[in-house]
N, C-alpha and C positions, 0 to 999 in steps of 0.2 A: 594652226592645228595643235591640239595637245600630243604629248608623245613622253614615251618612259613610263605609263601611269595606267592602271587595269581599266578600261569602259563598262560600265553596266556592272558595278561591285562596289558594293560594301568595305570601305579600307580604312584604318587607322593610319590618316597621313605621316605621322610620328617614324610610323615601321617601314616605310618607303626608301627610307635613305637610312645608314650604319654606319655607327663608330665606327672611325679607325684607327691604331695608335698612335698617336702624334701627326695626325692627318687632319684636313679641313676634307671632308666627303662632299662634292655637288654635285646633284640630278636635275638638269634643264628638263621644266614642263611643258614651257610655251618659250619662243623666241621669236619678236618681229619688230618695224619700228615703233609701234605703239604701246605693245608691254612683255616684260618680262616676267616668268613663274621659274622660281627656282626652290628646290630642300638645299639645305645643308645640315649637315652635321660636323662638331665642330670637338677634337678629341681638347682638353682640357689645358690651359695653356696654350692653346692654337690660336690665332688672329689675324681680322683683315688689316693691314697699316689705313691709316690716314688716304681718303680719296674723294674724289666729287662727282656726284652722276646728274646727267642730264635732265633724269626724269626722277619725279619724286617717287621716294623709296619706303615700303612698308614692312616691317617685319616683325612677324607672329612667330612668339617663343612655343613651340611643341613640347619641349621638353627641358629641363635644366634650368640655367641664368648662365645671363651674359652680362658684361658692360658695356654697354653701346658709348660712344662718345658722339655727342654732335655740337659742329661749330663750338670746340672746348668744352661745354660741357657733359659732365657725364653721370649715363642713368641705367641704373639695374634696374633688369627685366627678368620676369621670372616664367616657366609655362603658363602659360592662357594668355598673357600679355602681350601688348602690341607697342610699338611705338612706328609715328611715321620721320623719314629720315628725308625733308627737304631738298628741293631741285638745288642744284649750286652751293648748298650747304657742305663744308668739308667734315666726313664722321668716317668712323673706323668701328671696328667691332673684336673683341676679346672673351675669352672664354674662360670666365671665373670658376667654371665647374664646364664638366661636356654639354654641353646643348647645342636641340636641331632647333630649325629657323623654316619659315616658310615665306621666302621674299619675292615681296610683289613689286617690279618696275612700273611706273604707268611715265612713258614719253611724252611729251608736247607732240602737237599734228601740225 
């Protein structure tokens, strides 16, 4: 079930989740073992370290740029864009400027 998020309305997902100063902001959408919906918002110089998820990972820039890194290399992404971040694949993610994220897990069944 989805949760944190208005039903039956009209929203700019962007405005869901807020900066905060020197913060990494997350609002869980969906959590189960199949997938995962997550915002963040990511105050500037903020960052995930180096990690590896089970399930392949998507994530759509709302707003800002980031530098994603995946298995070493690494790619700016700017709002509208997407990159997906491989099962088993080691990536991390940095905040070249403030940017939110809207990150899709999808698990193996």
């Amino acid at each position: 079930m989805l949760k944190n998020i208005d039903f039956e309305s009209v929203i700019p997902l962007e405005k869901t989740v807020a900066y905060q100063k020197g913060q990494i902001v997350s609002k869980t959408i969906a959590q189960n073992d199949a997938v995962s919906l997550t915002l963040f918002a990511f105050d500037k110089g903020e960052e995930i370290s180096t990690h590896s998820s089970s399930g392949d990972a998507m994530v759509y820039i709302l707003d800002g740029k980031a530098q994603i890194t995946i298995d070493g290399k690494k790619y700016d992404v700017q709002k509208g864009e997407t990159i997906v971040m491989p099962a088993g694949k080691p990536h991390a993610l940095f905040a070249t400027e403030q940017f939110k994220m809207f990150l899709i897990v999808v698990f193996p069944s």
